[in-house]
C-alpha positions in Angstrom: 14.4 53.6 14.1 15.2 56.3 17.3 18.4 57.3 17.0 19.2 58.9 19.6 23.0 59.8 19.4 22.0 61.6 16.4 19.8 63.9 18.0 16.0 62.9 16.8 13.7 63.1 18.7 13.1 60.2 21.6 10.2 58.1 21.0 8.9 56.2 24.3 10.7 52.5 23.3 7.0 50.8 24.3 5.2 52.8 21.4 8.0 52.3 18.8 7.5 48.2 19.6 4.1 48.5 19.5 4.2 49.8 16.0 6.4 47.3 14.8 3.8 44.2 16.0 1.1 46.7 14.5 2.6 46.4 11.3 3.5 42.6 11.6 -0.4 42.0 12.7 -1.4 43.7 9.7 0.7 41.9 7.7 -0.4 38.2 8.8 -4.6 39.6 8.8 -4.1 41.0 5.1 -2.2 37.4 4.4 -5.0 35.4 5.9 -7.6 37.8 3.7 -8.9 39.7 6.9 -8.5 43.6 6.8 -5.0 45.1 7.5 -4.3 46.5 10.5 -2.8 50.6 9.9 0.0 51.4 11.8 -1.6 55.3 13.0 -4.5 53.5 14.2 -2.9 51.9 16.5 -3.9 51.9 20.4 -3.4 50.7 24.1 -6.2 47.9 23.7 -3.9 46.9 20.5 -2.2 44.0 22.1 -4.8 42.0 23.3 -6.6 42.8 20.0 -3.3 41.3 17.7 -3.5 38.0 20.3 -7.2 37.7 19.4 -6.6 38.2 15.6 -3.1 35.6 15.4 -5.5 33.0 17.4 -7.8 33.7 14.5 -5.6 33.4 11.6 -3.6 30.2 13.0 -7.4 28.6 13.3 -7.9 29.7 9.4 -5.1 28.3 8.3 -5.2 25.0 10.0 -5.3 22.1 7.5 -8.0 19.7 8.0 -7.8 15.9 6.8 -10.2 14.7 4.4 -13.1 12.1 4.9 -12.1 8.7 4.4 -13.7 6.7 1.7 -16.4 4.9 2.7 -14.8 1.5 2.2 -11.5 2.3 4.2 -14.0 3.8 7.0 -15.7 0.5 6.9 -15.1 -1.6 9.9 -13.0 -4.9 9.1 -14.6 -8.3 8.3 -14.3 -10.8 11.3 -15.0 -14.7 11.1 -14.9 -17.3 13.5 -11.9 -19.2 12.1 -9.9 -16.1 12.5 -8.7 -13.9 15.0 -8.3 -10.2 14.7 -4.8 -9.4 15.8 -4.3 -5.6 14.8 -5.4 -2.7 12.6 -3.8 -0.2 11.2 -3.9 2.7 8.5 -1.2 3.1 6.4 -2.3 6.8 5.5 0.3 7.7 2.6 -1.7 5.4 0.5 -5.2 5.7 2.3 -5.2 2.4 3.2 -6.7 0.7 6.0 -4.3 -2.7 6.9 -5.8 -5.7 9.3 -3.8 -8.9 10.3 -5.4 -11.8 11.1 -4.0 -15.6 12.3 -5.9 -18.9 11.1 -6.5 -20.2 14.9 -6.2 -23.9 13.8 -3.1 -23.5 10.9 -1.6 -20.2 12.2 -1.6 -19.0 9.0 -1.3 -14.8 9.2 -3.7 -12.9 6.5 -3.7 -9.6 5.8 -7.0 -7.6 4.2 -5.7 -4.0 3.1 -8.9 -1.9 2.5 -8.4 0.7 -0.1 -10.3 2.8 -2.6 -9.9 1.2 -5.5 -11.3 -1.2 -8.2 -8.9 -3.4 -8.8 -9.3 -6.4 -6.5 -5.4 -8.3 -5.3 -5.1 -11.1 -3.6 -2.0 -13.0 -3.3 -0.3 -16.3 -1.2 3.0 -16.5 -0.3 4.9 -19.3 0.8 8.4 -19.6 2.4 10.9 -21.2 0.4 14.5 -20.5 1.7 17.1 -22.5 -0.3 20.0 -24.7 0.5 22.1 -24.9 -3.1 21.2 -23.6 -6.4 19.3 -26.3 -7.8 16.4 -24.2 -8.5 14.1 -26.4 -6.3 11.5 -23.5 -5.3 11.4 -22.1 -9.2 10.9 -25.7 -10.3 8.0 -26.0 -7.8 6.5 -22.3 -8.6 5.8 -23.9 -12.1 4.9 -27.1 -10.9 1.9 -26.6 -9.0 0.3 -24.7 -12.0 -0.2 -27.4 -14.1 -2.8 -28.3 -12.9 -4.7 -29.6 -9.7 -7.5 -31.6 -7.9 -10.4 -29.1 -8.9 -8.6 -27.7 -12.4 -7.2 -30.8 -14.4 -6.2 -29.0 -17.2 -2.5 -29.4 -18.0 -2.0 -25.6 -18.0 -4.7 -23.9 -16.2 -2.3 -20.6 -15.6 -2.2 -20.2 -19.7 -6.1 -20.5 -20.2 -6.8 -17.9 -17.7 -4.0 -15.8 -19.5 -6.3 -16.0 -22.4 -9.8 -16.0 -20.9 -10.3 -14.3 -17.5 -10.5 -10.2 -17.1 -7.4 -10.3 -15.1 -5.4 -7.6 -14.7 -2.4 -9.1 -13.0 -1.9 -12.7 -13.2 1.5 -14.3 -12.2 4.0 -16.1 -9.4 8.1 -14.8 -8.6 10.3 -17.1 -6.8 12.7 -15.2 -4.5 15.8 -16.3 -2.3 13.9 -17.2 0.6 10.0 -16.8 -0.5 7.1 -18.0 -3.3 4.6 -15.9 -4.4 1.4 -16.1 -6.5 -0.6 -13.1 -7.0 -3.7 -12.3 -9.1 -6.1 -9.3 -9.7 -9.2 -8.5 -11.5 -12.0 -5.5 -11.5 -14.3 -8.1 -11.9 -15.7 -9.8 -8.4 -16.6 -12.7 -9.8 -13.8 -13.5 -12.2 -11.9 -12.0 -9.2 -13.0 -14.9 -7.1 -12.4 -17.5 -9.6 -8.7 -16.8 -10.0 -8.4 -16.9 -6.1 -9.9 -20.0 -6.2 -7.8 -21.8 -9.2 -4.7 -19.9 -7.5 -5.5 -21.8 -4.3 -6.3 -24.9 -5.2 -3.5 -25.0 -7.2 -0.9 -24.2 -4.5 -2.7 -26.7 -2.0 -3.8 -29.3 -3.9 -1.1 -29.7 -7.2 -1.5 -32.2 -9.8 2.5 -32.6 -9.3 1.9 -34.2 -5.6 0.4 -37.3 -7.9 1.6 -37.1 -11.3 5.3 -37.5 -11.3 5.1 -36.6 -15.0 4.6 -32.7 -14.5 8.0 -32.8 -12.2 10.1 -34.8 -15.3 8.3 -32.0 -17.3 9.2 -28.7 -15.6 12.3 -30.0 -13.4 15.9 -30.9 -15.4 15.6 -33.5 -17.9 17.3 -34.2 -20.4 16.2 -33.7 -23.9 16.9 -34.9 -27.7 15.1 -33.7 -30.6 17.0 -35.8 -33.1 19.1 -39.3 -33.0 21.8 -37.1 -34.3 22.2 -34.4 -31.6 23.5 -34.5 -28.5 21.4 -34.6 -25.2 20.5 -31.2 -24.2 19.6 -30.2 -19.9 15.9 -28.6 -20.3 13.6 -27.4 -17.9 13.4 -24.4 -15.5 
């Protein structure tokens, strides 16, 4: 503040300077919770002292990440029918993402390790379309009515009523198929995978050309009276 036009009193422009970065040092310790720094305390040695005392407060107030969860800092799972292509964390979600291929089908996986209960697993397929016929909807029913291990006509209702899911269901998209399931239970957890699968791979519908007049369009007549209806999905 040395105004010198108006007559007060010089002050060396080094010591004024020197005050001010007193003051702002102070201000940044007594932020930090260290003491404050007085401005009339203030001496030659000062400078080298403020260095010492920002390196100290930008070290305090550093932001460290925390530990991982012991499942997500787990290694992932190899197996010799798969090879490991990449790994990587996904750290919004605190997630920890591999990829693997099937060497023999070149099928890609991917196992997403994450902190949480509830067990996912899901199969997709691709199923672009050429006309509106509905083809890959007609198939998402179609293969679970049953299959070569699970005969039952409707095996995806009976585990609506008797599994712990938590998630059970399939979505046809424009160009894809999926059929996801999820559980807090391992074992009933494993069992779904295992109907999903063998549902998707080995249908009933690949045999029985009755579950395809079933769920594909048909015609339908409830009485000899009305006229024939489309049905199906």
């Amino acid at each position: 503040r040395s105004v010198h036009a108006a007559g007060a009193s010089r002050r060396p422009p080094m010591r004024h300077g020197l005050r001010s970065l007193a003051i702002a040092a102070g201000a940044i310790a007594g932020a930090s919770g260290g003491l404050v720094s007085r401005p009339h305390a203030f001496s030659a040695s000062a400078p080298a002292a403020i260095s010492r005392r920002a390196s100290s407060v930008h070290a305090s107030v550093a932001i460290s990440k925390p530990p991982l969860p012991e499942v997500v800092e787990r290694a992932p799972a190899t197996h010799p029918a798969f090879e490991l292509v990449r790994v990587e964390m996904v750290d919004e979600y605190t997630i920890k993402v591999a990829t693997y291929r099937h060497r023999q089908s070149g099928a890609e996986v991917i196992s997403a390790q994450a902190d949480d209960e509830n067990k996912v697993f899901g199969i997709a397929f691709r199923t672009p379309v050429e006309d509106s016929t509905g083809v890959p909807h007609i198939l998402e029913h179609s293969v679970l009515c049953g299959s070569a291990k699970y005969t039952s006509k409707e095996p995806f209702t009976e585990l609506l009523k008797g599994s712990l899911q938590t998630f059970l269901n399939a979505f046809t998209y424009p160009d894809r198929t999926c059929y996801p399931v999820a559980s807090c239970n391992t074992k009933d957890f494993y069992n779904l995978v295992n109907v999903y699968l063998d549902a998707v791979l080995s249908p009933r519908a690949k045999r029985d050309p009755t579950v395809f007049a079933q769920e594909g369009w048909h015609y339908e007549l409830d009485a000899a009276e009305e006229p024939l209806r489309y049905k199906g999905v």
